[in-house]
Structure formats: structure tokens, C-alpha cells
N, C-alpha and C positions, 0 to 999 in steps of 0.2 A: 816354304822357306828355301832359300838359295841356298848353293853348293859353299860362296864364299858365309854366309849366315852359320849354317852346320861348323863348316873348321875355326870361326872365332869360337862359340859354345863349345868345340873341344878343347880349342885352348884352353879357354877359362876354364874348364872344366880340369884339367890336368895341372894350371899350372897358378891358378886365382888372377890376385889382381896383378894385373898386366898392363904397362904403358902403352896408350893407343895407338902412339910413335913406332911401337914395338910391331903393334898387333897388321900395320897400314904395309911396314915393311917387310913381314912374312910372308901377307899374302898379294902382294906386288899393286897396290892400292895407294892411290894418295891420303894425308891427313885425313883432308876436304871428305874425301870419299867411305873411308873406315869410320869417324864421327856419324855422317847421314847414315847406315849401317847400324853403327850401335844405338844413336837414337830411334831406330825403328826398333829396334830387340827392346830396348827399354820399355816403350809403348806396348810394347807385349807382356812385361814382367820380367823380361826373363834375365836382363840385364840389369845394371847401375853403372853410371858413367859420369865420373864429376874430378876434377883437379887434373887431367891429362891420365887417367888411368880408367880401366873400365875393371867390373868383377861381376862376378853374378849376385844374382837377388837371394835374398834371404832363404838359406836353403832346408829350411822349417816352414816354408807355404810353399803353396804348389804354385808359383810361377816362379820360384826358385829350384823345384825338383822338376821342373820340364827341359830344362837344358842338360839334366844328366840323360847319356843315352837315347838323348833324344830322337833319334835316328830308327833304332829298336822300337823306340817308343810309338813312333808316328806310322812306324810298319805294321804294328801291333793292330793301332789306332784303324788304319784302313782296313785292315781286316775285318774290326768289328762292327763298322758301317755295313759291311756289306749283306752283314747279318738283316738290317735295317730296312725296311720298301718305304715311300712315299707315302704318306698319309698315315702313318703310325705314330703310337703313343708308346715313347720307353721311357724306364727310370734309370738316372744316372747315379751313382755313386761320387763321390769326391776321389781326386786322385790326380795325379799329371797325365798316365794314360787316358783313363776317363775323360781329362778336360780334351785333349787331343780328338778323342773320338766324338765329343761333342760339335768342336771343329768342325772334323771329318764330315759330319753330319749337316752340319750347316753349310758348306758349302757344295754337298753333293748331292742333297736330298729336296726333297718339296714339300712343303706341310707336316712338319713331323713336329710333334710335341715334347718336349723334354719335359719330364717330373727329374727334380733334382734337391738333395739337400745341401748343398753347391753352392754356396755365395763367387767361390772364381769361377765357376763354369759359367753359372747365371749369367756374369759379367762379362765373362768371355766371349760369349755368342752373342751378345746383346743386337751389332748392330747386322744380322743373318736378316735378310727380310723373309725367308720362307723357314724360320724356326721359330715354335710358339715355345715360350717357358713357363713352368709353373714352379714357383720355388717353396721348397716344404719348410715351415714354419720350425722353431726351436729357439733354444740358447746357440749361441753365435761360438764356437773356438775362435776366438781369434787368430792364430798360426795359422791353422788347415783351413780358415776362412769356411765351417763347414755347421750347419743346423743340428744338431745333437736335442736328446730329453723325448719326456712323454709326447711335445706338441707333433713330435717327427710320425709318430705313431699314429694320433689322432687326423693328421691331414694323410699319411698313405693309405688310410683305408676308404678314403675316395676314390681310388682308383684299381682298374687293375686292368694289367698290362699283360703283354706276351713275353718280352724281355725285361732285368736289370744289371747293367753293365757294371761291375765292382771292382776296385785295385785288392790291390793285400801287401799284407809285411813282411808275410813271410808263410813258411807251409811246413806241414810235419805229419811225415808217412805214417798212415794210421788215424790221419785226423781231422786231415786236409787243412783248408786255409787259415792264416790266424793275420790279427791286428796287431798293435802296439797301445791300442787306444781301446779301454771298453765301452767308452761311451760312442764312440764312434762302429763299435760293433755292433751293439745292441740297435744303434742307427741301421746298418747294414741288414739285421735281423728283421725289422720291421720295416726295410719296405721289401724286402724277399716273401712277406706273406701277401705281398699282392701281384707277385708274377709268378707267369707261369714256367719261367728258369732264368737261372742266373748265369750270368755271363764274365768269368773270372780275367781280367783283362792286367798281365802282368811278364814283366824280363824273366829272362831264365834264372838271374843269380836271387831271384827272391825264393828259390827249390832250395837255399843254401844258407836262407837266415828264418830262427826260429823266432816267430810272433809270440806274443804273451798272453793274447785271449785268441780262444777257439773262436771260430766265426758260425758253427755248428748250422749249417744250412738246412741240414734235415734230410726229406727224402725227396728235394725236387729237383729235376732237374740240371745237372751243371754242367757250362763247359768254359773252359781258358783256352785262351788264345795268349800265344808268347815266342818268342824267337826259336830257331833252330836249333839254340845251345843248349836246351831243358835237356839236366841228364837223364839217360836211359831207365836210371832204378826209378826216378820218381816218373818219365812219362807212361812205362810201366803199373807203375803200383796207382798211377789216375786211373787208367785204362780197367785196371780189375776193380775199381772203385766206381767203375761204369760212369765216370767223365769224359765227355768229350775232347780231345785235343787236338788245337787247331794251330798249325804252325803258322807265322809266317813268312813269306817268302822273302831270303834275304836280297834278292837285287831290290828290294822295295827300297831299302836303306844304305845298300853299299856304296 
């Protein structure tokens, strides 16, 4: 994503919907030029663009929550690729990070298989030619565009992998990660029983908002990867919770 790409999503992201007129004249662009721009964001999800204004997409699926922070995000995102070698099999989680690193993966990687319950990830990568996908069966959320129910259970124990890469809602010392969604935890719970760690991929300000359900990982494995902002008490109290904490580097995103 380009440098002008990033400061339209911050606008929008700061200020909503915005006159294109607006958006062409801030960042020294013509009409012509700001339009071809947003219709590529669009094609991505990340935007809407119709009557001389543009805003973001529906910021209840995840191609509408990839343009917040997106910047943190895609820092994040390359970090956890690099966890990744060619020729591997990892399970993806739903998420805006997550789809990002899925991305990451597809354009950095060779032969790697993604297991995911992921209907935007699936889609997102679709046209990668050196990413295989396998998408886990369930009832459909439609918002989180994400596979949820027993079927998610009965297709992840087909597999098992070395990684799964998971977003979250939020965290709470003493308990670690939580969701918003239980059905979409219990999702995350079952396919954690077929890797061998799980890979918490998430911004700093998510240490500062409390989830509703425990995501209870148990005794395997864990590590997050998240911006430089994570404060001290909680990268602390990971750290005595034998977590892994992997920052990453902010010129990735500045």
C-alpha cells in the first residue's frame, strides 16, 4: 500500500465521510487521480465510494476494521510472516491483522498452506498463486464473514500444524486474551488443539479494552506480536505468564 493510500485511510479514519474534491486537494492530487485510488481501496474492502464522497466500509467486518491503524497493523502483520518458512502449514484465525498476515504470507512466501475459518481471508488471498487454502467448514457470521459451530471442530482435527495466528478484543491481567464473541472463541479454542502455539497477533490499545469471554488457551504455547506502545504493566505481567513478546519495529509503519 502506498504512502498517498495510508493518509486517505487516515483521513477517513479520523474524519469519515469525506468529499473526494476534498480528499484529491489535501494530498496535492487531481480528481482523476484521488477516484483511481479510491477505487483500488474499494476493491480491497477497505473503502466505499459513490456520489462525490468516499468513507470506509462497514466497520463490523473485517475489511472495514483493516483501515484502522492500519499501518501498526501491517507492521504487526510482517512480523508474523516471518515466524513462517516456505512449505508450511499454518492455521489463521479471523481478524484484520490476521487477514494482513495472510497477505504478508502470500506475497512473501512459497507453498504454504493456510487452514482458516476465514471467509475474508480465504478471499483475500485467493488470487496468491503460491498459497494453498483450506477453509474450515461451520455456520457463516455474516459481519466477521467468519466459520463458527461444531463443523469448525470436526474439520480442525484434520490437521496439525506448528503455528495459529489469532487476533483478540481485548486482555485482562491475570487471564490473558478475551473475545467479544463466544462463538467465535470456542472457534479459536478448537483449532488451538491442533497447534503446537499460538500466535497472538494484536495493537497495543487492545492491553486497555476488556473482552467478554476468556479465550483460555491452556498450557500451550503463546506469543503476541504488537506495536511498541504495549504498556509496561501488561508486557510485564505476559512475560511472568511465560508469553512470548515480540515487538514490532516502528519504522516498519512510520
Amino acid at each position: 500500500m502506498s504512502k498517498r493510500d495510508t493518509k486517505i485511510l487516515e483521513t477517513l479514519t479520523s474524519r469519515g465521510r469525506t468529499e473526494v474534491s476534498e480528499l484529491a486537494e489535501q494530498l496535492g492530487v487531481s480528481a482523476v487521480t484521488m477516484r483511481k485510488d479510491l477505487d483500488a481501496l474499494q476493491a480491497q474492502g477497505l473503502v466505499v465510494r459513490e456520489h462525490g464522497f468516499a468513507t470506509l466500509s462497514n466497520p463490523n467486518d473485517v475489511g472495514g476494521r483493516l483501515a484502522y491503524h492500519y499501518q501498526e497493523k501491517l507492521a504487526i502483520a510482517r512480523c508474523g510472516a516471518e515466524l513462517v518458512s516456505d512449505g508450511e502449514t499454518v492455521m489463521i484465525e479471523n481478524g484484520s491483522c490476521c487477514a494482513l498476515l495472510a497477505r504478508q504470507i502470500a506475497d512473501t512466501k512459497r507453498d504454504v498452506t493456510i487452514v482458516t475459518n476465514s471467509v475474508f481471508i480465504a478471499e483475500y488471498v485467493r488470487d496468491a498463486p503460491d498459497v494453498h487454502v483450506t477453509l474450515l467448514g461451520g455456520a457463516i457470521q455474516p459481519d466477521s464473514q467468519v466459520a463458527v459451530g461444531p463443523l469448525v471442530r470436526t474439520c480442525a482435527r484434520e490437521f496439525v500444524v506448528e503455528s495459529l495466528f489469532i487476533g483478540a478484543d481485548g486482555w485482562i491481567d491475570g487471564m490473558s486474551f478475551t473475545n467479544n464473541d463466544q462463538m467465535r472463541a470456542e472457534a479459536v479454542r478448537t483449532m488451538a488443539e491442533s497447534a503446537a502455539r499460538v500466535v497472538v497477533l494484536t495493537e497495543s490499545e487492545k492491553f486497555s479494552r476488556r473482552g467478554s469471554v476468556p479465550l483460555r488457551l491452556g498450557s500451550r504455547r503463546i506469543s503476541v506480536i504488537t506495536d511498541q506502545l504495549v504498556p509496561e504493566a501488561a508486557r510485564a505481567s505476559l512475560v511472568r505468564d511465560n508469553v512470548d513478546v515480540i515487538l514490532a519495529e516502528p519504522d516498519t509503519y512510520k
